[in-house]
Each structure stands twice: as structure tokens, then as C-alpha cells.
N, C-alpha and C positions, 0 to 999 in steps of 0.2 A: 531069353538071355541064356537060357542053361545049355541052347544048343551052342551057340559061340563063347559059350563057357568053356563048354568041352573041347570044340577046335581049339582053341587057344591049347590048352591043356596038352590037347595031341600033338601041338606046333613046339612043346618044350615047355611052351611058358610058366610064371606058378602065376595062378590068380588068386586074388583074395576078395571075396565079394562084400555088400554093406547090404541091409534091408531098407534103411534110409539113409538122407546125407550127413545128421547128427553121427550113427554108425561110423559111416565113409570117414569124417571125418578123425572119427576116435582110430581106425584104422591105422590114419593116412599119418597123425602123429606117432603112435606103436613100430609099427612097419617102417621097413625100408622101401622106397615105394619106387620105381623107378616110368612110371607109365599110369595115367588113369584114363579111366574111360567110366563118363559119367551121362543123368538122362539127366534133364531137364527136370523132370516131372518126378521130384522125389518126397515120399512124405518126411514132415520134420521138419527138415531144413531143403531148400529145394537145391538144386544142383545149379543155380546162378548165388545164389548165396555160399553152398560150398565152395564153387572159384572162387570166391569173394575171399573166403577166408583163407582156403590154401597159400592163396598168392603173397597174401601180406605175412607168413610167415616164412625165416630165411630158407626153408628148407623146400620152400614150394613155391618159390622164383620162377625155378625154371625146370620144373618135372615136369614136360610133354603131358598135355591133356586135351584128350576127345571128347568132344558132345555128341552124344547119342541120342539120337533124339524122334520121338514119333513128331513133333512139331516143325512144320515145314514155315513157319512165320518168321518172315525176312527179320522183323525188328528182335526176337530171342537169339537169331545167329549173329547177328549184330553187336547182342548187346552181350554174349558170350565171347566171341572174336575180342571182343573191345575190354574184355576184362581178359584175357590174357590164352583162351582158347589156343590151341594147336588150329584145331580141326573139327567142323561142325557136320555131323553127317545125318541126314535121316535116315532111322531101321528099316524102315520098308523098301530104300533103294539101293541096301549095302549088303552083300552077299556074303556068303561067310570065308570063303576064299579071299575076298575083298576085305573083311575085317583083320583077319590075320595078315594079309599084305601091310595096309593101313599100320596096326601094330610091328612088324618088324622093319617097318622105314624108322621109325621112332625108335627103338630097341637099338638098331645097327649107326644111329649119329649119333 
């Protein structure tokens, strides 16, 4: 994470990161959030539960969000998409020039 942390970083962007999704989500109210990029696989509150919760509040309708995800299991992209996901990507096959693309299509609509 910390190296597409720093891309990102270098690309302009500001990031602000969580340790877990409880975290994420004390963030995600604080902050002005305009983009998240979340894993799956969070402790706490997992990162299907934090969509859960983003979504239903008004301010997290419609903030663009990534699933990052080492989980390549059709039925979590599914059920991520189906709760309101952007975009489900696996880590292992998304490069970090590919990460920061990904992020500035969202950034620029």
C-alpha cells in the first residue's frame, strides 16, 4: 500500500489512509472525501460493511469507490459492485501507473 500511497502522492493527490474500516470510516465522516479506495480484507469492520455504511449516509451516495482487493472471488465483486462499488480491482494485477490512471478518471468526472 505505501508504495501506491506515494504514487498517488506524487500524482498531486492528498491521501489519507485508515488502519481499519472502523478508522476509514471515522475518516470518511471528518474529511472531505472526494475518492476512496478500499480492501476487502479490513480488520474491525471489513470493507463490505464499510460500503454498507458509506452508502446510506447522504454524503456517501455518490463518492466514487474502489475495491482493492487481493480476493479474486467472483461472489465479493459481486457483492461489492451490488452495494454500490465504482470498480473492483485485484492488487496483484493493477500496476501502479494503472492505479493512479484508475484514480484520475474518478478525480476528472
Amino acid at each position: 500500500m505505501k508504495m501506491y500511497t506515494q504514487k498517488l502522492v506524487s500524482e498531486g493527490f492528498k491521501v489519507l489512509n485508515a488502519v481499519d474500516g472502523e478508522e476509514a470510516f471515522a475518516v470518511f465522516v471528518k474529511e472531505k472525501i472526494d475518492l476512496i479506495i478500499t480492501d476487502i480484507m479490513l480488520p474491525r469492520v471489513s470493507g463490505i460493511e464499510f460500503l454498507q455504511k458509506i452508502r446510506v449516509t447522504p454524503k456517501g451516495k455518490n463518492v466514487p469507490v474502489i475495491v482493492w482487493s487481493n480476493l479474486m472471488l467472483e461472489e465479493e465483486k459481486k457483492q461489492a459492485l451490488a452495494l454500490g462499488a465504482n470498480e473492483y480491482v485485484v492488487k496483484g494485477q493493477l500496476k501502479l501507473e494503472d492505479m493512479a490512471a484508475l484514480v484520475r478518471k474518478y478525480m476528472t468526472s
